[in-house]
C-alpha positions in Angstrom: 126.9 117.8 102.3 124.6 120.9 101.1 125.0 123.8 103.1 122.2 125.3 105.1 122.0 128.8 103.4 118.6 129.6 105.8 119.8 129.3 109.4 116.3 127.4 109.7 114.0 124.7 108.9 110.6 125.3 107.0 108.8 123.2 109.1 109.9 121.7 112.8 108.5 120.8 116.0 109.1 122.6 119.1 111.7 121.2 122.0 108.5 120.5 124.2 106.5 119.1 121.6 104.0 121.6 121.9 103.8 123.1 118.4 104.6 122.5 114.8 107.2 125.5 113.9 106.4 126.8 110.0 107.8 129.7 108.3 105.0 131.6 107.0 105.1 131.5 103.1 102.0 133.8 102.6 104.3 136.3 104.1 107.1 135.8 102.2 109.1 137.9 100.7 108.2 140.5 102.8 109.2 139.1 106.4 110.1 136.0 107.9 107.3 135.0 110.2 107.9 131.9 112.6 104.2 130.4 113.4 103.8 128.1 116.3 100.7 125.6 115.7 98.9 123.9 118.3 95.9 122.0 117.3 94.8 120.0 114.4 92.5 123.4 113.6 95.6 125.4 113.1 97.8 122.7 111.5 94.8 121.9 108.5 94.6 126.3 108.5 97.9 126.5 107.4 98.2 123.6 105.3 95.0 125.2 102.9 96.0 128.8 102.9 99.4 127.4 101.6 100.9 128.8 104.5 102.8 125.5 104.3 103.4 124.0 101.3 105.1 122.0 98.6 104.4 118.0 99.0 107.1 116.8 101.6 106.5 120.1 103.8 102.8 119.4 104.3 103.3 115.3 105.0 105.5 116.1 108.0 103.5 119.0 108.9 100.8 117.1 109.2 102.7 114.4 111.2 104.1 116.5 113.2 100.3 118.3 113.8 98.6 114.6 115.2 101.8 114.4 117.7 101.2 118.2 118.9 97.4 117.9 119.1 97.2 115.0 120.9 99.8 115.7 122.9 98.1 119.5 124.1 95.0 117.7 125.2 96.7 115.8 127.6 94.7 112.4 127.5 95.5 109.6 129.7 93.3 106.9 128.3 93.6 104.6 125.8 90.4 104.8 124.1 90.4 108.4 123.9 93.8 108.8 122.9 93.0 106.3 119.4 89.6 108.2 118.9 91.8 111.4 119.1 94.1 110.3 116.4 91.6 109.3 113.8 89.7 112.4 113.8 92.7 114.2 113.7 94.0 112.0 111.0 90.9 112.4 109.3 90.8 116.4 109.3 94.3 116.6 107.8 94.4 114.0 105.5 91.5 116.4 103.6 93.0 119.5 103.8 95.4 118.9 100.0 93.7 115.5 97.7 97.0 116.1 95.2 100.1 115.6 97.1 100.7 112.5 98.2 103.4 112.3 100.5 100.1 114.1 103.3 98.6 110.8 102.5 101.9 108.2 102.9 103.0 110.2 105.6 100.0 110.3 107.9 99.3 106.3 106.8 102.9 105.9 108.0 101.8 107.2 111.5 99.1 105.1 111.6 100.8 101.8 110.8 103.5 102.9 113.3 100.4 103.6 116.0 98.7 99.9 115.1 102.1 97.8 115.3 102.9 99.7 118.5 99.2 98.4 119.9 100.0 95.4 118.3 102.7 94.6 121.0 100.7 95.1 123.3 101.2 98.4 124.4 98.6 100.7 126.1 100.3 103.5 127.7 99.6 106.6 126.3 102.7 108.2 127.1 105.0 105.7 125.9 102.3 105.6 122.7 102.7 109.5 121.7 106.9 109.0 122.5 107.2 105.8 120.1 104.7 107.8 117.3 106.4 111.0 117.8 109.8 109.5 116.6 108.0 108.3 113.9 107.0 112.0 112.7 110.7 113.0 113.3 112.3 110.1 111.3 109.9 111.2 108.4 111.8 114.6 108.8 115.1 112.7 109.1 114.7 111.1 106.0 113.4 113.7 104.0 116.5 115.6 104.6 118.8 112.5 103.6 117.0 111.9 100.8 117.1 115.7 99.7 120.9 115.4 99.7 120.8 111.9 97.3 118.7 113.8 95.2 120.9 117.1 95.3 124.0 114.8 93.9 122.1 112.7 91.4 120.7 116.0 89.9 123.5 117.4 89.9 125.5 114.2 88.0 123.2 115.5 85.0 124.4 119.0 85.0 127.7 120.6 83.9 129.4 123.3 86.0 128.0 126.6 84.5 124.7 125.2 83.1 121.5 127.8 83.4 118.5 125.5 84.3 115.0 127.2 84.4 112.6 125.8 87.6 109.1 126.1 88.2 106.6 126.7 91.0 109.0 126.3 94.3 110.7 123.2 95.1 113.3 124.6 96.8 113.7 124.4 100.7 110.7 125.8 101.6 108.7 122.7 100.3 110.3 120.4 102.2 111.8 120.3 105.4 115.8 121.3 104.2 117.4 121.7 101.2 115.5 121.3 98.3 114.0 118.8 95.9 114.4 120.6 92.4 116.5 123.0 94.0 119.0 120.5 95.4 121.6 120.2 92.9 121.3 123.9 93.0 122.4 124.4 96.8 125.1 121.1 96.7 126.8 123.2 93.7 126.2 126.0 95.7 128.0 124.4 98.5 131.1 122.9 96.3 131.7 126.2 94.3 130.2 125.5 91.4 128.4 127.9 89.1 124.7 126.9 88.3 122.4 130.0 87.0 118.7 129.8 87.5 115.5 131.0 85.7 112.7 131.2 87.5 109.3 131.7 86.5 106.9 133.8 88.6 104.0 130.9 88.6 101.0 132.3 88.2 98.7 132.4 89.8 100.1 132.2 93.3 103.2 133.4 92.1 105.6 130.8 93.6 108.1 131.0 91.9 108.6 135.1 92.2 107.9 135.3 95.9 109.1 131.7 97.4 112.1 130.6 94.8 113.9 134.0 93.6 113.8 134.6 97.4 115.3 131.6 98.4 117.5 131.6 95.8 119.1 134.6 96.2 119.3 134.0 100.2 122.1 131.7 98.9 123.4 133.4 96.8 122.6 131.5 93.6 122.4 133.8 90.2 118.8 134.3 89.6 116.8 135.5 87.0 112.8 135.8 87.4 110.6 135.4 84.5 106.8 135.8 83.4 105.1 132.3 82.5 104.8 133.1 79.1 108.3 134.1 78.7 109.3 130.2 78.2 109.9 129.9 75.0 111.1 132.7 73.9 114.3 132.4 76.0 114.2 128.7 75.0 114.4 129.7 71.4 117.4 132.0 71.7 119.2 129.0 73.1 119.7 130.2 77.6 118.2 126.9 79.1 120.3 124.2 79.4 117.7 121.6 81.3 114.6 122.6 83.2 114.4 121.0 86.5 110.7 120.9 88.1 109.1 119.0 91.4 106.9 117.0 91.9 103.5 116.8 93.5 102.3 113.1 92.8 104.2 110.8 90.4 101.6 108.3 88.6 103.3 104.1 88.6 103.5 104.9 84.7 105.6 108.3 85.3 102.8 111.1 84.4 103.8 113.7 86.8 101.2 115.9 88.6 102.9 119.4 89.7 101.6 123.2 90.0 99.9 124.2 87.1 101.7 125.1 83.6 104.5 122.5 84.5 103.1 121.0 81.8 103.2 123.7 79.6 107.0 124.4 80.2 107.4 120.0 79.6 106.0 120.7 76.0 107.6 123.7 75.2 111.4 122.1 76.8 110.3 118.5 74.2 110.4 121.1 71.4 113.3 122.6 72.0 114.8 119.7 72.5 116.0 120.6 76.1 116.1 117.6 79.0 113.4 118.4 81.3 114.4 116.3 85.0 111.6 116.0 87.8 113.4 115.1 91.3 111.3 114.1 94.2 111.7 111.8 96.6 110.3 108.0 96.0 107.0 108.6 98.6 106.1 111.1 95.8 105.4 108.0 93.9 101.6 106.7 94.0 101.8 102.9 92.7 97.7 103.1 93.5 97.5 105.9 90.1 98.1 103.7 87.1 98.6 107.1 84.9 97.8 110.8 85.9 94.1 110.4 84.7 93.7 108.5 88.1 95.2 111.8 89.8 92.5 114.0 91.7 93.2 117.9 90.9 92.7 120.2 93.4 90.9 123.1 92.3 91.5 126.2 94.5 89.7 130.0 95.2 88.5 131.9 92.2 89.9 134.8 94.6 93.9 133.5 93.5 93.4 134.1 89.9 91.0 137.7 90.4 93.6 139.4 92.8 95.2 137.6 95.4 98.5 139.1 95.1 97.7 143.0 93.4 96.8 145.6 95.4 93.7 145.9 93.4 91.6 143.6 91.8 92.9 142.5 88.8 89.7 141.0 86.7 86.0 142.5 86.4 83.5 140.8 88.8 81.3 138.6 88.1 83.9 136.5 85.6 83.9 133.0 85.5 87.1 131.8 86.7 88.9 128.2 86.1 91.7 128.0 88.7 93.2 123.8 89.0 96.0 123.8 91.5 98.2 121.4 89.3 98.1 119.5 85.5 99.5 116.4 84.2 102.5 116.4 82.6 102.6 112.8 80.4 106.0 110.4 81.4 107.1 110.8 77.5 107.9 114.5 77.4 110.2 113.9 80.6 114.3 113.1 80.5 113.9 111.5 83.7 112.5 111.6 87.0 115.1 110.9 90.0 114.1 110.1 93.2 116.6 109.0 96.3 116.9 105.8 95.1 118.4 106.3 91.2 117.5 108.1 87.6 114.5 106.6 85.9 114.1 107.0 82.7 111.2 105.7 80.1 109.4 103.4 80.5 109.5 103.9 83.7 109.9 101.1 86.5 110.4 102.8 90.1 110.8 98.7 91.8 
């Protein structure tokens, strides 16, 4: 079992059903800021200002956010209560095109909503109950499946090893624990010594304001880096395997993650250093034959100009390219685990 360093979950729903419970990441590391959503409105807000974010966060955030909707406008009927959950489905399932767990996770809802009208079911209130524990075994599971993940990661590592991360795939992009960062917090929990390197991740700066944080909430020996920093620690020999997650995993294992994962998959092939994606198996999109099929999200000039500085960090007027993730190819990787078992190349995930 992995220890729960935080005392909280990054995304919930309340006791009453009412709201979606996130920890506000655009606020972190500054303060810990519980927000309470209530509509579809504020649950698609927070899921594009990455207020919630990393792939499994944002599926059971946006299951959770059809339960609470619906559930706040307090329709009896039938008919209004299935018009209700496709446009709701529809608003959140454009709100990230990348990850793909938004996608399996609300289609999961969906399929639980038909069977249930299937049998014959037309109560509304025994309709939101049956759909809601649908949303909350999605959470169930990604938590279970976070631990499998922690212990098959760390199978790969040997006590002491220095791993470097990127982007944050730690607790705060799922619901507990970790995906990358598992084997991290199950070492952390058995007394074993892993050492991190974590690089910033421009240009949201994920890793410097989301991972060091987390990281060093539990107590795990940190060390932040600049993005171009890679290989020159690489070179003098302090990275024993990079560990990175996962946004969307192509059926021939191209990987899609934050942007420059890629970068640090080229760099770790040279080196010679195993480079190991974890992410759980609804991560996987049989539909993408290879990452050219992957749509990239393409963000806010504004990230790149000067979101985080004080002041604005380019001259106005620039042209500015800013993808949210790249494509790192299913050759340059070690592995890619998911719940269910290490894959290596070629990759069959059946």
């Amino acid at each position: 079992m992995i220890d729960n360093f935080f005392g909280y979950d990054s995304v919930d729903i309340s006791d009453d059903g009412t709201s979606v419970i996130i920890i506000d990441q655009t606020e972190l590391p500054s303060k810990e800021l519980f927000l309470y959503l209530k509509n579809e409105e504020d649950v698609a807000e927070a899921i594009t200002s990455l207020r919630v974010r990393g792939a499994p966060a944002i599926g059971i955030a946006a299951s959770f956010g059809i339960c609470v909707t619906i559930k706040n406008l307090k329709t009896k009927d039938f008919t209004a209560y299935l018009s209700e959950f496709n446009r709701v489905y529809d608003i959140l399932l454009k709100t990230r095109p990348t990850a793909v767990n938004l996608r399996n996770c609300l289609e999961r809802l969906k399929s639980t909503l038909n069977k249930i009208i299937q049998d014959g079911c037309t109560s509304v209130e025994e309709i939101q109950e049956r759909v809601l524990e649908e949303a909350k075994l999605i959470k169930s599971e990604d938590i279970e499946h976070n631990i499998k993940m922690g212990e098959l990661g760390l199978s790969l590592l040997k006590p002491g090893s220095t791993i470097l991360t990127y982007c944050n795939a730690g607790h705060l992009a799922v619901s507990r624990f970790g995906s990358a960062l598992s084997p991290v917090y199950l070492a952390r929990s058995r007394g074993v010594t892993i050492k991190v390197f974590a690089c910033e991740t421009r240009p949201l700066m994920q890793g410097a304001r989301l991972t060091a944080y987390e990281l060093l909430k539990a107590g795990v020996d940190t060390t932040l880096i600049c993005d171009n920093m890679v290989s020159s620690i690489m070179s003098k020999g302090l990275i024993d395997a990079v560990i990175t997650g996962c946004d969307r995993i192509a059926a021939n294992g191209d990987v899609a993650n934050k942007i420059g994962t890629s970068m640090v998959a080229v760099l770790a092939s040279h080196y010679k250093i195993p480079h190991y994606i974890i992410g759980p198996s609804t991560t996987i999109d049989s539909r993408c034959k290879s990452g050219e099929d992957i749509v990239i999200e393409e963000r806010p000039c504004s990230e790149v100009t000067g979101k985080w500085f004080k002041n604005q960090m380019a001259p106005e007027g620039v042209k500015v390219y800013n993808p949210a993730f790249d494509i790192t190819p299913a050759k340059l990787l070690s592995a890619i685990i998911t719940e269910k078992g290490i894959f290596r190349y070629p990759y069959n995930f059946k």
